[in-house]
DOKOLDREN-872758 format. One record per atom (N, C-alpha, C, O): residue number from 1; x, y, z. Coordinates in steps of 0.02 Angstrom, whole numbers, always signed. Layout:
BEGIN
+-----+--------+--------+--------+
! num !      X !      Y !      Z !
+-----+--------+--------+--------+
! NUM !      X !      Y !      Z !
...
+-----+--------+--------+--------+
//
This chain:
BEGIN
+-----+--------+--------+--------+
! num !      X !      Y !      Z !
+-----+--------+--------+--------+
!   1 !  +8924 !  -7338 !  -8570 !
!   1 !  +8953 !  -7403 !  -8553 !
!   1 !  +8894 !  -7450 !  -8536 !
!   1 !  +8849 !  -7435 !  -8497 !
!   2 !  +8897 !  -7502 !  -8566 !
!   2 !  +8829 !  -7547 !  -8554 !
!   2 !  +8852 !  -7608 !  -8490 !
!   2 !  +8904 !  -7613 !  -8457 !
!   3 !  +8800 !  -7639 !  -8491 !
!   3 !  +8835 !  -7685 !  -8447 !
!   3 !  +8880 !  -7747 !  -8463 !
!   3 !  +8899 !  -7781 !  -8415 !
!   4 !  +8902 !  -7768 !  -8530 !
!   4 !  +8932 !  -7804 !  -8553 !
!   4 !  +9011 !  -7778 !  -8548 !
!   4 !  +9050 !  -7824 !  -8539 !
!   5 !  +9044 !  -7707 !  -8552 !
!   5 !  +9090 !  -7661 !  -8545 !
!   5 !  +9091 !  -7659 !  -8449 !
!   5 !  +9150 !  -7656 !  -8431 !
!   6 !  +9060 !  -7659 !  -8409 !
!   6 !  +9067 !  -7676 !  -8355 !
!   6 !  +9077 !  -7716 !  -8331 !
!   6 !  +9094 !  -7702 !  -8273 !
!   7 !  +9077 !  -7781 !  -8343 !
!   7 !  +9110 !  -7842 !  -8322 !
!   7 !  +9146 !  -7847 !  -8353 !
!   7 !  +9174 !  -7899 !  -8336 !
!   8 !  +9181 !  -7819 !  -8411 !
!   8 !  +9235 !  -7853 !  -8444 !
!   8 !  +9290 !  -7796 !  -8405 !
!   8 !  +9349 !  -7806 !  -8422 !
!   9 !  +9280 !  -7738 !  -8357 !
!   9 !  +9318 !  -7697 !  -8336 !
!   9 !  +9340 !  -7732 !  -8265 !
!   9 !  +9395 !  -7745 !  -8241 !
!  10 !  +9281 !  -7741 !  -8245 !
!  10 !  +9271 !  -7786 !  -8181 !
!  10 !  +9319 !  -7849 !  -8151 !
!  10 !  +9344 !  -7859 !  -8095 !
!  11 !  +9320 !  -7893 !  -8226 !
!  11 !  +9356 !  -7933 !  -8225 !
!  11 !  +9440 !  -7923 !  -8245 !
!  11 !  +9484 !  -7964 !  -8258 !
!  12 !  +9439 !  -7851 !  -8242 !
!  12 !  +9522 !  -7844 !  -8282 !
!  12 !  +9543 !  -7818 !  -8195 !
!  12 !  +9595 !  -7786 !  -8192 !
!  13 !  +9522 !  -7825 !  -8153 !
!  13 !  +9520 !  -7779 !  -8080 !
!  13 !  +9560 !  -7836 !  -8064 !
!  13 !  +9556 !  -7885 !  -8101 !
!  14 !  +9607 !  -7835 !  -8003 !
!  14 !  +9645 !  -7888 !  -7958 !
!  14 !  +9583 !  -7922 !  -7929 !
!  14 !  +9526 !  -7900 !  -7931 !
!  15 !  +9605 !  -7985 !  -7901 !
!  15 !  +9548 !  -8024 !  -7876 !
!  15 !  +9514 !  -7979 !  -7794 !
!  15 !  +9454 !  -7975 !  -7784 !
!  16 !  +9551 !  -7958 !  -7759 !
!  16 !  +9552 !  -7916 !  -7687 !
!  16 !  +9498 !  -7868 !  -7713 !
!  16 !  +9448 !  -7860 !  -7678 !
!  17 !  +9503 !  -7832 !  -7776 !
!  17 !  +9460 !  -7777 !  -7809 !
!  17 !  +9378 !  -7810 !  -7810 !
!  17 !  +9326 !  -7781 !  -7793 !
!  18 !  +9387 !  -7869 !  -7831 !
!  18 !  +9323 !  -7880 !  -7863 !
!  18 !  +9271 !  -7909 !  -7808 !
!  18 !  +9210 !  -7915 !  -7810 !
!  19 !  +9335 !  -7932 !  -7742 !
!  19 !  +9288 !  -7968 !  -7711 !
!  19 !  +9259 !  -7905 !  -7677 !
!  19 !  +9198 !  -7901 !  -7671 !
!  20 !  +9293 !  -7865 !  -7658 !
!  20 !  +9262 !  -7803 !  -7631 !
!  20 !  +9203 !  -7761 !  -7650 !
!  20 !  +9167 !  -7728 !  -7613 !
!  21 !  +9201 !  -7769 !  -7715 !
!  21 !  +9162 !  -7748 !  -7767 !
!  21 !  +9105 !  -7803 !  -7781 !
!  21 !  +9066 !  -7790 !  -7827 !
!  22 !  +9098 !  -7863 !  -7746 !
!  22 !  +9042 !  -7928 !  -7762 !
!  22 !  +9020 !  -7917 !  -7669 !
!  22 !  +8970 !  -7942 !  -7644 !
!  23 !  +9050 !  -7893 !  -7646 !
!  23 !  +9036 !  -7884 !  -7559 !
!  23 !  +8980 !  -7816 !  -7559 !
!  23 !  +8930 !  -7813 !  -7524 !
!  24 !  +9003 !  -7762 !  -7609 !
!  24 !  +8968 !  -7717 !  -7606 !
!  24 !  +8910 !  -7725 !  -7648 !
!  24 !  +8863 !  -7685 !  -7651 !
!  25 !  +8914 !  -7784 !  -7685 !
!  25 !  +8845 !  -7754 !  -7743 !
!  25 !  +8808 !  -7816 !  -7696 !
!  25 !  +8747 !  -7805 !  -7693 !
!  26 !  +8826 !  -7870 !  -7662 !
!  26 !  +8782 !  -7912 !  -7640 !
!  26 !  +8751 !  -7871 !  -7562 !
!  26 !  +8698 !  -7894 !  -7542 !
!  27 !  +8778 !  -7822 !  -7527 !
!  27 !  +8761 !  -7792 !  -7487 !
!  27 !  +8685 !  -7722 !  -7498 !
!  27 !  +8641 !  -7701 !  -7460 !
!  28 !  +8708 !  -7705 !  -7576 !
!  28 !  +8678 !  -7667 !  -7585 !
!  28 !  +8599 !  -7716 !  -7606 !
!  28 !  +8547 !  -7682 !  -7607 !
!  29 !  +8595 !  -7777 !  -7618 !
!  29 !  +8548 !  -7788 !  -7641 !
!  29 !  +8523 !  -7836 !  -7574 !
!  29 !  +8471 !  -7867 !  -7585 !
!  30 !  +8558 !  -7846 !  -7497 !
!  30 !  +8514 !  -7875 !  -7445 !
!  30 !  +8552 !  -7818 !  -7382 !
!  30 !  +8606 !  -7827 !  -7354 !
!  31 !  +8515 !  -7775 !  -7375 !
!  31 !  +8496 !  -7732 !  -7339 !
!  31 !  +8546 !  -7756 !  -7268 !
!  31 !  +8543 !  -7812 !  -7244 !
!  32 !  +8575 !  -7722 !  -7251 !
!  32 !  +8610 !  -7761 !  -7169 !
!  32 !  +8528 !  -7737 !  -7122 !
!  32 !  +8499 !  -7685 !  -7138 !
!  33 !  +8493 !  -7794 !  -7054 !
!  33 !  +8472 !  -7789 !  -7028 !
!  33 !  +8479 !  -7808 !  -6954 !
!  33 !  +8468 !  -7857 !  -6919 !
!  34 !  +8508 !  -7733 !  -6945 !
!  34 !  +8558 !  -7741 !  -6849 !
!  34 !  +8514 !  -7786 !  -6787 !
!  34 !  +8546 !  -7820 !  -6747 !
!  35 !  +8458 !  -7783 !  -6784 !
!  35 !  +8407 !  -7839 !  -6748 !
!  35 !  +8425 !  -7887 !  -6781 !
!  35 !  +8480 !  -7872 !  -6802 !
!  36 !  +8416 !  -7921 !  -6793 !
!  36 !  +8418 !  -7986 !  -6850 !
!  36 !  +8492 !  -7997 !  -6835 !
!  36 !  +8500 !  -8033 !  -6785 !
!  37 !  +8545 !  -7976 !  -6862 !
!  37 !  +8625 !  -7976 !  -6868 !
!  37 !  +8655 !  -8000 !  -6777 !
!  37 !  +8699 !  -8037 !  -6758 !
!  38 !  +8592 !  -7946 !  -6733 !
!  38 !  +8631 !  -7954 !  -6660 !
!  38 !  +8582 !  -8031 !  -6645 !
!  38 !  +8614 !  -8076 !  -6618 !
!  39 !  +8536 !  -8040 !  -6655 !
!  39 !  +8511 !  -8114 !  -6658 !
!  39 !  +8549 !  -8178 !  -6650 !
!  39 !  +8555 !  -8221 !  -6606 !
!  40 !  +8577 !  -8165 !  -6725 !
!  40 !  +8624 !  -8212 !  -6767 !
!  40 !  +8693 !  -8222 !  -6700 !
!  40 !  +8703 !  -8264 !  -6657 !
!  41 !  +8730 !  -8156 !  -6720 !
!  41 !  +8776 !  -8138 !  -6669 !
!  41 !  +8767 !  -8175 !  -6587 !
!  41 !  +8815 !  -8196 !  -6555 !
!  42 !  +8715 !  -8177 !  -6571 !
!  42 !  +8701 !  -8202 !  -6492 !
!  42 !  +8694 !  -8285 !  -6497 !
!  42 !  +8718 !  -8326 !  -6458 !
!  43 !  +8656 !  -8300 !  -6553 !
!  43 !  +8652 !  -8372 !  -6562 !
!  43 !  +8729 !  -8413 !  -6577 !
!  43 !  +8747 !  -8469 !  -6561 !
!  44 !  +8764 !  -8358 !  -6616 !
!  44 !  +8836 !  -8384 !  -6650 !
!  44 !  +8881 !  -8386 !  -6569 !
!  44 !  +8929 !  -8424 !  -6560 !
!  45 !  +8857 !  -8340 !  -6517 !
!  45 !  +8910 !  -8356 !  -6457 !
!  45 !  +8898 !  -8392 !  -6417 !
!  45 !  +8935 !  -8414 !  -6373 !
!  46 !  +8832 !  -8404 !  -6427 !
!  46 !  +8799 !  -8473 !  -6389 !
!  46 !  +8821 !  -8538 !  -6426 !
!  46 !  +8818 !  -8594 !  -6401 !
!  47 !  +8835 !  -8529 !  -6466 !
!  47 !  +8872 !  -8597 !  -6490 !
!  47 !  +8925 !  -8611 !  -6479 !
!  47 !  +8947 !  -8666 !  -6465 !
!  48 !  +8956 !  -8556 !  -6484 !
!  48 !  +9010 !  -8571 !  -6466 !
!  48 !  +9046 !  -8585 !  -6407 !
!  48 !  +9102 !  -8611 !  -6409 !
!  49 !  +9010 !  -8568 !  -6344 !
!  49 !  +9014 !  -8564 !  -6305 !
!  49 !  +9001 !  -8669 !  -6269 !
!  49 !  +9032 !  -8714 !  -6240 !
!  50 !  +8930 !  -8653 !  -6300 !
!  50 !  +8913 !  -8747 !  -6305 !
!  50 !  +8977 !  -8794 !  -6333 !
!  50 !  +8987 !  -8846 !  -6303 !
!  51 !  +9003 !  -8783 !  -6367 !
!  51 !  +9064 !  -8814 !  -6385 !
!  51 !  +9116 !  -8811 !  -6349 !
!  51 !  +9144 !  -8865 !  -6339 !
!  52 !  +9144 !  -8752 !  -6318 !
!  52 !  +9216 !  -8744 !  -6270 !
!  52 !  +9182 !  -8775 !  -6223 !
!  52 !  +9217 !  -8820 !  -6200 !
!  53 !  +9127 !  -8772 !  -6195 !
!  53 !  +9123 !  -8805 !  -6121 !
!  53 !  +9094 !  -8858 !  -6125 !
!  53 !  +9063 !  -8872 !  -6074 !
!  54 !  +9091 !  -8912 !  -6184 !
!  54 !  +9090 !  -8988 !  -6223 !
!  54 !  +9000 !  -8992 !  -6192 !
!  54 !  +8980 !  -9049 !  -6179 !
!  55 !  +8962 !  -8946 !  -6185 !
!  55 !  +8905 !  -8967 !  -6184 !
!  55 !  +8858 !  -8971 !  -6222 !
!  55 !  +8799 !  -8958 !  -6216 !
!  56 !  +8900 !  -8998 !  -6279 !
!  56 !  +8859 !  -9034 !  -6333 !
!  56 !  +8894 !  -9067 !  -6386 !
!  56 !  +8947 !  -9039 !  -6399 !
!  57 !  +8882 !  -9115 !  -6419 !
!  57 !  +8907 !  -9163 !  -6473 !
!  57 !  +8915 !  -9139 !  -6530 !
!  57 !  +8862 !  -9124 !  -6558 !
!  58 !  +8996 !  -9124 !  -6575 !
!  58 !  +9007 !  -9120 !  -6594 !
!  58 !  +9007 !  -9192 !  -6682 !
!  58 !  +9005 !  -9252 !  -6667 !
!  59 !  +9009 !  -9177 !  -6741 !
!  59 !  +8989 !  -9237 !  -6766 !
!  59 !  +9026 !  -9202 !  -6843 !
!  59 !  +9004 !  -9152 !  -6873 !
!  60 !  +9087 !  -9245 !  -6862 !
!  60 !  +9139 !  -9218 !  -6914 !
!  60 !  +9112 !  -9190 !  -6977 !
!  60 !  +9100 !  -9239 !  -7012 !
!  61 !  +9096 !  -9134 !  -7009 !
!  61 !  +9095 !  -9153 !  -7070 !
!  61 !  +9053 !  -9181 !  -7109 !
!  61 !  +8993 !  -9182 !  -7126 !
!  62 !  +9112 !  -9208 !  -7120 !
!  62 !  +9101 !  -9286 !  -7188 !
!  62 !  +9055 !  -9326 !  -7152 !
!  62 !  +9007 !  -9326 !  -7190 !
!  63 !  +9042 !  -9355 !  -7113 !
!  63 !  +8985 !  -9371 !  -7083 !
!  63 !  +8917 !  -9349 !  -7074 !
!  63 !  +8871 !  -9390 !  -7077 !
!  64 !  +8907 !  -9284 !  -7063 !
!  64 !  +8843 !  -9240 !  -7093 !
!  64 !  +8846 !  -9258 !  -7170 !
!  64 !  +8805 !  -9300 !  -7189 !
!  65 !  +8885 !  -9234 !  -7211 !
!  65 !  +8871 !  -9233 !  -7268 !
!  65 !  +8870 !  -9277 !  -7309 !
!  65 !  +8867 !  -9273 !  -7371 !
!  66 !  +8873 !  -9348 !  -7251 !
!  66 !  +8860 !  -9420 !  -7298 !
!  66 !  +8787 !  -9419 !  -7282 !
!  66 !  +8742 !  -9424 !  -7324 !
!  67 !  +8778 !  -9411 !  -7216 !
!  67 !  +8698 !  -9418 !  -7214 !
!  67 !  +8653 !  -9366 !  -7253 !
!  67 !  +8596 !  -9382 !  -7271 !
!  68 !  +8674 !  -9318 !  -7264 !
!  68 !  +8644 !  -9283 !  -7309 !
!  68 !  +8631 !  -9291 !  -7382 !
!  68 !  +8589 !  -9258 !  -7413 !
!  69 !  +8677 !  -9346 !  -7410 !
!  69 !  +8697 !  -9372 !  -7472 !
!  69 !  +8638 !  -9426 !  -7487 !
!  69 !  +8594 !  -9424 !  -7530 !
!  70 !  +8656 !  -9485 !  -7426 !
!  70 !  +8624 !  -9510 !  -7435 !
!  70 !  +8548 !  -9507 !  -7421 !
!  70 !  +8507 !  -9543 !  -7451 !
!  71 !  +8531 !  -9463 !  -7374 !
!  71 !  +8450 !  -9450 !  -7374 !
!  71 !  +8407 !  -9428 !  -7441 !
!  71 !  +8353 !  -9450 !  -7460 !
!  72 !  +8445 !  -9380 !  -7467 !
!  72 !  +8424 !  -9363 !  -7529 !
!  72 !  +8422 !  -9402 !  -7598 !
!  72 !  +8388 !  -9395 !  -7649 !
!  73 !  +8485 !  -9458 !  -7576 !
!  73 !  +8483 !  -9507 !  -7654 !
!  73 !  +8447 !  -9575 !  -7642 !
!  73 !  +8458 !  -9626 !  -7674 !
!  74 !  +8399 !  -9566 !  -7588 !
!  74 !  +8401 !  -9658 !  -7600 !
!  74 !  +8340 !  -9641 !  -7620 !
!  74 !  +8300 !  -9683 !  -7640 !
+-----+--------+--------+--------+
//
């Protein structure tokens, strides 16, 4: 079976199949790193945390991503 016969099997899979199967091949190719991950993890509850107790400015969206639009196009 080459790899051209593998995606065409791939793609005959339910969508639930494949994403499972794009979770595992993208896992297999970036290593999980539990330091790093509990990092992330501590920074992600510190944010969150900054937010429920409004000690810090929140800013919509579409608003980031106008300024982002426009920084890059002018």
């Amino acid at each position: 079976m080459d790899t051209k016969d593998i995606i065409d099997e791939v793609f005959s899979l339910p969508v639930e199949e494949r994403v499972h199967l794009v979770d595992s091949l993208l896992q297999s190719l970036n290593k999980p790193d539990s330091e790093l991950d509990k990092q992330w993890t501590a920074v992600a509850h510190n944010r969150l945390k900054e937010l429920q107790n409004g000690s810090v400015e929140t800013v919509p969206g579409k608003e980031v991503f106008e300024k982002v639009w426009k920084r890059f196009h002018e």
